[in-house]
PyMOL Python script that loads the backbone (N, CA, C, O; Angstrom):
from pymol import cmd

cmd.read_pdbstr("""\
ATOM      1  N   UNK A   1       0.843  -1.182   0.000  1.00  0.00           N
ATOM      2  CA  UNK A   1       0.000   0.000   0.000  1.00  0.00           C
ATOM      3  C   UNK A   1       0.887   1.244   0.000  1.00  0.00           C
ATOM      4  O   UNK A   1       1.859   1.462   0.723  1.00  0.00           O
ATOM      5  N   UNK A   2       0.323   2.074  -1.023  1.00  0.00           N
ATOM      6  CA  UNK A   2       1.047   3.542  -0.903  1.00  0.00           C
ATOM      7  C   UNK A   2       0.873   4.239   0.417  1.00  0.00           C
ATOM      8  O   UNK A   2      -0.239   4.433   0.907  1.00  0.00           O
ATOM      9  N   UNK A   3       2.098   4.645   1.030  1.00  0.00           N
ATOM     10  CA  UNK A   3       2.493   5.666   1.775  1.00  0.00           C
ATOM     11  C   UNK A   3       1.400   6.848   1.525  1.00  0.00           C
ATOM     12  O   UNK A   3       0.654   7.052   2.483  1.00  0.00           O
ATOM     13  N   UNK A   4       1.235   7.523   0.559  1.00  0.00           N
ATOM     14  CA  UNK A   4       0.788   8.833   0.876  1.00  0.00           C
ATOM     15  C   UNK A   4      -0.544   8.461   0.523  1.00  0.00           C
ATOM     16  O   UNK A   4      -1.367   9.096   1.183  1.00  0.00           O
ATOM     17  N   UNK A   5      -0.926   7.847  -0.094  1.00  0.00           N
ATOM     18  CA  UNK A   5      -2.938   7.026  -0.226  1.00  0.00           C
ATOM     19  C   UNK A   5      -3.028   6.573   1.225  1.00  0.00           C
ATOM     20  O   UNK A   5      -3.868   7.248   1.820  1.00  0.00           O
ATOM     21  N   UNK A   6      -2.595   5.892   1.795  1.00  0.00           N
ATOM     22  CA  UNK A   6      -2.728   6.009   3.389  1.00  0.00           C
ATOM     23  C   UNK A   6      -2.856   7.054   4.251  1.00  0.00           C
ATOM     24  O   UNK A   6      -3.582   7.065   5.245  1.00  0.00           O
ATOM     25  N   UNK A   7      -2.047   8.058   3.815  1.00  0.00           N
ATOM     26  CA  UNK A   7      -1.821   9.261   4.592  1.00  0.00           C
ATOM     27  C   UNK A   7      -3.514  10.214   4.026  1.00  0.00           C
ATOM     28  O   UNK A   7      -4.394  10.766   4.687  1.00  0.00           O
ATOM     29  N   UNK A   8      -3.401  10.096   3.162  1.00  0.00           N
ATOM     30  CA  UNK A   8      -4.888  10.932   2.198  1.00  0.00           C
ATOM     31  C   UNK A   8      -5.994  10.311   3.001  1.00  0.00           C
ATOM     32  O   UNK A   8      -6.864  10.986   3.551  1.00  0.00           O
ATOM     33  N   UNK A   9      -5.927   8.966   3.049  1.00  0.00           N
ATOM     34  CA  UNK A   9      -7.056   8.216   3.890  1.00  0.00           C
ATOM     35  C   UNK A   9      -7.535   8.479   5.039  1.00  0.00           C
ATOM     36  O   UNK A   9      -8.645   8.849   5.424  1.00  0.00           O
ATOM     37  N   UNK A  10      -6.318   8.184   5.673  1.00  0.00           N
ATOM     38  CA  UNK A  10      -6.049   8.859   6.989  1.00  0.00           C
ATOM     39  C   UNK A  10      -7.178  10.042   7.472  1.00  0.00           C
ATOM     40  O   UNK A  10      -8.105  10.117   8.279  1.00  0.00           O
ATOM     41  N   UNK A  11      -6.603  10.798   6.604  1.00  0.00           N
ATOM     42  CA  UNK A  11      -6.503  12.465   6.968  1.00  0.00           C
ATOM     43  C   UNK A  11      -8.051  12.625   6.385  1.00  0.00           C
ATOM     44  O   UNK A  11      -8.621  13.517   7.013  1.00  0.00           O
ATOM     45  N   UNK A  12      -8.719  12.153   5.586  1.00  0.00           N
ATOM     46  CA  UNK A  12     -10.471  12.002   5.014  1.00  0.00           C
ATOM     47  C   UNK A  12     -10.930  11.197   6.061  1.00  0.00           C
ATOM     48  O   UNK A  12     -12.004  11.664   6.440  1.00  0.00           O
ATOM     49  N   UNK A  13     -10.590  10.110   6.766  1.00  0.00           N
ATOM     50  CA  UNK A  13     -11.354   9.792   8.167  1.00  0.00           C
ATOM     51  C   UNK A  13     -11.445  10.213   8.818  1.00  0.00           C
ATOM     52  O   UNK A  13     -12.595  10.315   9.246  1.00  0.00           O
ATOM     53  N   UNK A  14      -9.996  11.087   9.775  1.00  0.00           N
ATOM     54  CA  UNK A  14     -10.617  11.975  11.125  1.00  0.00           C
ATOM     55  C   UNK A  14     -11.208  12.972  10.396  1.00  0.00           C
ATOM     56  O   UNK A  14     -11.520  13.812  11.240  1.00  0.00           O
ATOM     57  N   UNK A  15     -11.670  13.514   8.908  1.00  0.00           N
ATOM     58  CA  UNK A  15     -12.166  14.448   8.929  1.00  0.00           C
ATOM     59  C   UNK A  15     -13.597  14.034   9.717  1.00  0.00           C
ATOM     60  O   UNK A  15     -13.899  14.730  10.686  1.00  0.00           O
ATOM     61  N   UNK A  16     -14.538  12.863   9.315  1.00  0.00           N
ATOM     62  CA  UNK A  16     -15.412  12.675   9.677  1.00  0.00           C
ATOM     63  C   UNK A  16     -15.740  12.436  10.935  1.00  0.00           C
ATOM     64  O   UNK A  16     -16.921  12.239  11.221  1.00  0.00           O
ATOM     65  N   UNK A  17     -14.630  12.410  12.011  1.00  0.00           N
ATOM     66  CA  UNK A  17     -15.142  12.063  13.446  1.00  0.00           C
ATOM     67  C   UNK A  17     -15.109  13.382  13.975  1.00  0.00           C
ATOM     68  O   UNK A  17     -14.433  14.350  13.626  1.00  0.00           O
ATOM     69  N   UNK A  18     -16.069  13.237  15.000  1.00  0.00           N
ATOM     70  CA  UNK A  18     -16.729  14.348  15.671  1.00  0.00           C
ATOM     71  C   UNK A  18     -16.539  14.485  17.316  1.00  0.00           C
ATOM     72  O   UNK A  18     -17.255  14.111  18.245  1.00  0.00           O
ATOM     73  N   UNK A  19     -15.596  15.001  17.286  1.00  0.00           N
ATOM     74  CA  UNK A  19     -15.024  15.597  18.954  1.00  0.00           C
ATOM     75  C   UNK A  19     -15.741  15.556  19.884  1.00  0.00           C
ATOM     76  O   UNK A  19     -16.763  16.131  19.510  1.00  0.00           O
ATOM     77  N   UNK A  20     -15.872  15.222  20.927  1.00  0.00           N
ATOM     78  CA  UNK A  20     -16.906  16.061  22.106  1.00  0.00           C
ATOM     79  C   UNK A  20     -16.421  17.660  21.951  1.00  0.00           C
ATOM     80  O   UNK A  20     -15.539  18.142  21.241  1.00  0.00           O
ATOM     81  N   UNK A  21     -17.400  18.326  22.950  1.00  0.00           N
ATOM     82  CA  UNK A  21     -16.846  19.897  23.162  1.00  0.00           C
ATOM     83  C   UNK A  21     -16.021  19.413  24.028  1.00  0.00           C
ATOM     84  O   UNK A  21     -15.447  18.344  24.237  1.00  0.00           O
ATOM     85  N   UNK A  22     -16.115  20.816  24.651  1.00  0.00           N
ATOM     86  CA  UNK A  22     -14.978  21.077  25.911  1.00  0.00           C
ATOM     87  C   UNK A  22     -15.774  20.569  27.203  1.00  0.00           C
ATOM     88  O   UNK A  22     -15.386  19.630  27.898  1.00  0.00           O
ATOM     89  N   UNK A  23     -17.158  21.452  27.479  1.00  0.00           N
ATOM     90  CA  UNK A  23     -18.115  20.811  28.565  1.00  0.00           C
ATOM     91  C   UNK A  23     -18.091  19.817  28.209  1.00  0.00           C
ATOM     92  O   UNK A  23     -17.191  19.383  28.928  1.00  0.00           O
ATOM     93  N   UNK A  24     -18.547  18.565  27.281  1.00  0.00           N
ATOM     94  CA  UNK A  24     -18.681  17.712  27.604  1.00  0.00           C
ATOM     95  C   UNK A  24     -17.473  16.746  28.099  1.00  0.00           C
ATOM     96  O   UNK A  24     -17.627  15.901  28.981  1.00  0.00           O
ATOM     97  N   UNK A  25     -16.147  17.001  27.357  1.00  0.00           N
ATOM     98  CA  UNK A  25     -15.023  16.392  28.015  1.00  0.00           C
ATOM     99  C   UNK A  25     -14.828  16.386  29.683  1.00  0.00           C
ATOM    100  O   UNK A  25     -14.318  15.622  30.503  1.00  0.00           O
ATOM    101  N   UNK A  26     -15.582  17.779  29.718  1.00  0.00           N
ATOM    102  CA  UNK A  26     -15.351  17.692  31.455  1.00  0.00           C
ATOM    103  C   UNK A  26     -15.853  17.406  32.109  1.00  0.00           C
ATOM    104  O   UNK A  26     -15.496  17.236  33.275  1.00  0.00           O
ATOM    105  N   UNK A  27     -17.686  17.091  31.309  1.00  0.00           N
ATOM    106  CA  UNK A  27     -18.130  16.430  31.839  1.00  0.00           C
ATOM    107  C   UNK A  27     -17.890  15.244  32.454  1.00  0.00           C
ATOM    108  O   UNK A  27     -17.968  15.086  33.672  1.00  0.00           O
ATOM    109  N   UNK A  28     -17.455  13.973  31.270  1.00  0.00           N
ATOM    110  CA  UNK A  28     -17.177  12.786  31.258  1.00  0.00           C
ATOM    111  C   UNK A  28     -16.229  12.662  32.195  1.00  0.00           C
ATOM    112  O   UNK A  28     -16.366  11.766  33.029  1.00  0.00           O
ATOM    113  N   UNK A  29     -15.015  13.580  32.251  1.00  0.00           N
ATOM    114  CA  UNK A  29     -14.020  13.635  33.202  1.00  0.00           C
ATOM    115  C   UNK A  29     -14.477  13.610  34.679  1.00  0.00           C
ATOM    116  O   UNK A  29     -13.845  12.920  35.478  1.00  0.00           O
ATOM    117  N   UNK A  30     -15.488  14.293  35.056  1.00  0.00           N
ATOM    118  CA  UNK A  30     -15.808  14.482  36.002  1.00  0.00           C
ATOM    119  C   UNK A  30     -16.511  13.187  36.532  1.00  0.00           C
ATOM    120  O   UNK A  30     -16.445  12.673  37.648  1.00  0.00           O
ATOM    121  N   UNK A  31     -17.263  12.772  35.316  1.00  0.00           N
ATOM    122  CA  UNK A  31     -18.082  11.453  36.103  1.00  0.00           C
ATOM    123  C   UNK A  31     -17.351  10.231  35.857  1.00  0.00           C
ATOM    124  O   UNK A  31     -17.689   9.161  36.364  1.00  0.00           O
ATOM    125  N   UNK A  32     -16.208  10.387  34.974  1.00  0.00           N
ATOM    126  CA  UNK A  32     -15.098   8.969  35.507  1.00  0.00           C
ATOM    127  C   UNK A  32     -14.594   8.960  37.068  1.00  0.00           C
ATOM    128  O   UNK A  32     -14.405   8.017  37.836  1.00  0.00           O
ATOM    129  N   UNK A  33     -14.444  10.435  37.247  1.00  0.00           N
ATOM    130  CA  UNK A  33     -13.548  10.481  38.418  1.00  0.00           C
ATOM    131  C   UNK A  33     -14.282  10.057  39.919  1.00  0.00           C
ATOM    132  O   UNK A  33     -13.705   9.529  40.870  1.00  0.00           O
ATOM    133  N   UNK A  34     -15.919  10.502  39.825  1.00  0.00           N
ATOM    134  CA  UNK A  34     -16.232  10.016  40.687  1.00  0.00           C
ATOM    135  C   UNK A  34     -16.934   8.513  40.519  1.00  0.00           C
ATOM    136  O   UNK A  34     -17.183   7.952  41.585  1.00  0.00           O
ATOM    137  N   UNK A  35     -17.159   8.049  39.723  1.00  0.00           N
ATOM    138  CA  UNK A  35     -17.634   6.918  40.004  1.00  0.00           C
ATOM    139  C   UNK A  35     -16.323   5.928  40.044  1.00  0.00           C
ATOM    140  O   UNK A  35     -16.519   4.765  40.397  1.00  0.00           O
ATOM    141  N   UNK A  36     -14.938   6.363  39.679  1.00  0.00           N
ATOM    142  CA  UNK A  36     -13.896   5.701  40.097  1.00  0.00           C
ATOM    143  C   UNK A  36     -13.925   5.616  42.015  1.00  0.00           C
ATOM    144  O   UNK A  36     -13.794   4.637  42.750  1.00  0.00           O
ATOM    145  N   UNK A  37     -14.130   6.945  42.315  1.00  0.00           N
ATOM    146  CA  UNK A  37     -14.140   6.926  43.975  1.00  0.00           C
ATOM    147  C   UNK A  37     -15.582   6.038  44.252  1.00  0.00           C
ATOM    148  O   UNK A  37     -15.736   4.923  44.750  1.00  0.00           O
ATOM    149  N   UNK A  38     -16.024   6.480  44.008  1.00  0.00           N
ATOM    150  CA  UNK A  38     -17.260   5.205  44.387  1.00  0.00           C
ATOM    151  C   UNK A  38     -16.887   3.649  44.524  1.00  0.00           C
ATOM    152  O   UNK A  38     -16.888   2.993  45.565  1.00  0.00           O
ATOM    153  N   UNK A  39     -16.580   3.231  43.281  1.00  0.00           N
ATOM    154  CA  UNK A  39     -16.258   1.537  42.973  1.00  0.00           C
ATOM    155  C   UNK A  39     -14.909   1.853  44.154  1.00  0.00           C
ATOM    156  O   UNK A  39     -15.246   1.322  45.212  1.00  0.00           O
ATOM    157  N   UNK A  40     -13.900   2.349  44.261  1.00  0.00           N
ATOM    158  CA  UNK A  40     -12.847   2.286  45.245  1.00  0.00           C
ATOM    159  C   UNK A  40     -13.399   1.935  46.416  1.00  0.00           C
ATOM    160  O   UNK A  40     -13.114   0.942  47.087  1.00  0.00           O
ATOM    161  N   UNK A  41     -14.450   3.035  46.727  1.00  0.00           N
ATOM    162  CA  UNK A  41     -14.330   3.124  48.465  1.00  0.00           C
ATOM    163  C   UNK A  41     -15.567   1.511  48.662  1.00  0.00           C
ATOM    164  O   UNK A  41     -15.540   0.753  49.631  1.00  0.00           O
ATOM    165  N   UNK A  42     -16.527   1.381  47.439  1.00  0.00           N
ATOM    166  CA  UNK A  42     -16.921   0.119  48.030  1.00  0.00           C
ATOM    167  C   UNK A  42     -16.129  -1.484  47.911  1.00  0.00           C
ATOM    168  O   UNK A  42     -16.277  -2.547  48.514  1.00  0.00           O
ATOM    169  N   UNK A  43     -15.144  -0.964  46.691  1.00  0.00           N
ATOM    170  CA  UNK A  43     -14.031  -2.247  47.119  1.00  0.00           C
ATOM    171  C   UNK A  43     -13.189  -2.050  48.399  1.00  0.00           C
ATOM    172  O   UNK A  43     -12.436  -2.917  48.843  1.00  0.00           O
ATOM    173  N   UNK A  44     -13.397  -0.741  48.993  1.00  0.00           N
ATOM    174  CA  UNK A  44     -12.265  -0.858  49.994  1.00  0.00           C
ATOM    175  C   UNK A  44     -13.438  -1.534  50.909  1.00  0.00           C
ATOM    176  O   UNK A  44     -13.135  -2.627  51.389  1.00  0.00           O
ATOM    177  N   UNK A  45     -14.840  -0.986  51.237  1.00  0.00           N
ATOM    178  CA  UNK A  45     -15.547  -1.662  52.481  1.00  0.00           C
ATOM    179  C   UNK A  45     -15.347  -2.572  52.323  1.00  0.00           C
ATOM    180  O   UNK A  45     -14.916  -3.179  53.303  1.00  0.00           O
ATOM    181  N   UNK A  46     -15.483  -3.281  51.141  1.00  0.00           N
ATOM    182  CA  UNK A  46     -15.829  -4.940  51.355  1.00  0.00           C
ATOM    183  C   UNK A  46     -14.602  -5.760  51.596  1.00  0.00           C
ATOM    184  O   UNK A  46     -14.635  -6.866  52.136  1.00  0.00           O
ATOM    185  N   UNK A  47     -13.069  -4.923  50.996  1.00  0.00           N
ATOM    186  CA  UNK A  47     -12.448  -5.717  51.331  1.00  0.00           C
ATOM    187  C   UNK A  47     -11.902  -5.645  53.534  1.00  0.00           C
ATOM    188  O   UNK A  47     -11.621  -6.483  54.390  1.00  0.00           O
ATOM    189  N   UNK A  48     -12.017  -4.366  53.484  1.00  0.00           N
ATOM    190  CA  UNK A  48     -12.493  -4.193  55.248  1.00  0.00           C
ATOM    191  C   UNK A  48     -13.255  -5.380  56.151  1.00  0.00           C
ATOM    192  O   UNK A  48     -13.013  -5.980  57.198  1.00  0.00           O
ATOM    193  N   UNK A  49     -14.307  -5.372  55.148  1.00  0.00           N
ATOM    194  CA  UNK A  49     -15.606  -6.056  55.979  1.00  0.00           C
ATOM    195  C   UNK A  49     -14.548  -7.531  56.018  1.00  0.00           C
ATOM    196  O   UNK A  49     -13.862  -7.913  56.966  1.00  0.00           O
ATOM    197  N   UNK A  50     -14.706  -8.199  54.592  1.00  0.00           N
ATOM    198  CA  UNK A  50     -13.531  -9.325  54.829  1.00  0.00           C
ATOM    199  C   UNK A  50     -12.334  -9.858  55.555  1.00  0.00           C
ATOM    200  O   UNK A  50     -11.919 -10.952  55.936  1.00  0.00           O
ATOM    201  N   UNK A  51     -11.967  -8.616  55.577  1.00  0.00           N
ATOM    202  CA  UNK A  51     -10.513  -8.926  56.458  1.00  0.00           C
ATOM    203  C   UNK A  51     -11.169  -8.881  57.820  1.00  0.00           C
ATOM    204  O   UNK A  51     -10.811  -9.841  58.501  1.00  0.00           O
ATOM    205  N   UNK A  52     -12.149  -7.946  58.529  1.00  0.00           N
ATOM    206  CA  UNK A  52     -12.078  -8.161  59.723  1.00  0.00           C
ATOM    207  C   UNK A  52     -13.369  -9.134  59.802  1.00  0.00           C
ATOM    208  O   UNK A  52     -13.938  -9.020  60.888  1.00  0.00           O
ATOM    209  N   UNK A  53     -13.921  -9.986  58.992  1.00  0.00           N
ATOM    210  CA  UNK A  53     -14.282 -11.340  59.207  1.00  0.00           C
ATOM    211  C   UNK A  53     -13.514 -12.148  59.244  1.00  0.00           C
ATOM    212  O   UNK A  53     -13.489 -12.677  60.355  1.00  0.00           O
ATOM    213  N   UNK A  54     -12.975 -12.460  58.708  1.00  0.00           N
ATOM    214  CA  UNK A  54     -11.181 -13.316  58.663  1.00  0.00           C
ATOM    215  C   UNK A  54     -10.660 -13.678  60.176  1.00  0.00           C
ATOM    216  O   UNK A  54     -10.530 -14.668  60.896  1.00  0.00           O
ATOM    217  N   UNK A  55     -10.409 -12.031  60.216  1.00  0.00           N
ATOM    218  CA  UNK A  55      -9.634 -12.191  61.456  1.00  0.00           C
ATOM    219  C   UNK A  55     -10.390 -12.536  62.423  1.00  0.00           C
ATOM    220  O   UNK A  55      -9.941 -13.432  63.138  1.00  0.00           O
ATOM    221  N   UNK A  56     -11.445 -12.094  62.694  1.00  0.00           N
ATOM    222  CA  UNK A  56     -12.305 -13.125  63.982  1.00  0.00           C
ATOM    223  C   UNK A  56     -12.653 -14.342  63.899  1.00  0.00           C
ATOM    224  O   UNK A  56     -12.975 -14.963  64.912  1.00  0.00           O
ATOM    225  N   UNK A  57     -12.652 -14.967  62.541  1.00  0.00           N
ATOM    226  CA  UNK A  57     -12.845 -16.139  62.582  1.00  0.00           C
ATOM    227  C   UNK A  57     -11.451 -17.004  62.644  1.00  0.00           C
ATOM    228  O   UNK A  57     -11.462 -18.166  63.050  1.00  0.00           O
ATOM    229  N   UNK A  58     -10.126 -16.283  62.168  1.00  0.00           N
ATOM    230  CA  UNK A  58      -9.252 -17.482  63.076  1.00  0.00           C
ATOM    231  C   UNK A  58      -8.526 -17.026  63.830  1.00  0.00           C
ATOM    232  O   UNK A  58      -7.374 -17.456  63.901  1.00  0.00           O
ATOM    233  N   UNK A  59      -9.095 -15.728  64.856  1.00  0.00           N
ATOM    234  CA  UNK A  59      -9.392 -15.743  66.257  1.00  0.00           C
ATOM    235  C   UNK A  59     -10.203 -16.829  67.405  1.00  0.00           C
ATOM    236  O   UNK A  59     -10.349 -16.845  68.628  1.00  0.00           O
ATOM    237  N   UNK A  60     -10.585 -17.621  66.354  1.00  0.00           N
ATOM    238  CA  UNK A  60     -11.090 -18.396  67.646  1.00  0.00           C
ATOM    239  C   UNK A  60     -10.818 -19.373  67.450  1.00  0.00           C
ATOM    240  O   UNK A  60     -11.067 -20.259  68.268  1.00  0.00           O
TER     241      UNK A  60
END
""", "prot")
cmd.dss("prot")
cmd.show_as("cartoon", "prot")
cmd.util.cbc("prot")
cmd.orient("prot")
């Protein structure tokens, strides 16, 4: 395949894709970031809850 027919190709596809804006980038940014803290803090309870089931059970 030609080098520059690739490059022509190329360059006629991203013409057709369509960006978010700016709000919406920050949007999305914003709601990765918290639903990342979300899924965190309930993997952290559960792994909490686990460990201190653990430990009382071979506490005894």
């Amino acid at each position: 395949m030609d080098i520059i027919k690739y490059l022509k190709e190329t360059k006629a596809e991203l013409k057709e894709v369509h960006f978010p804006s700016v709000s919406q980038t920050i949007t999305y940014t914003i709601i990765v970031v918290v639903l990342s803290v979300v899924v965190a803090a309930v993997l952290g309870g559960i792994d909490l809850g686990l460990r201190e089931a653990l430990t009382k059970f071979l506490a005894k």
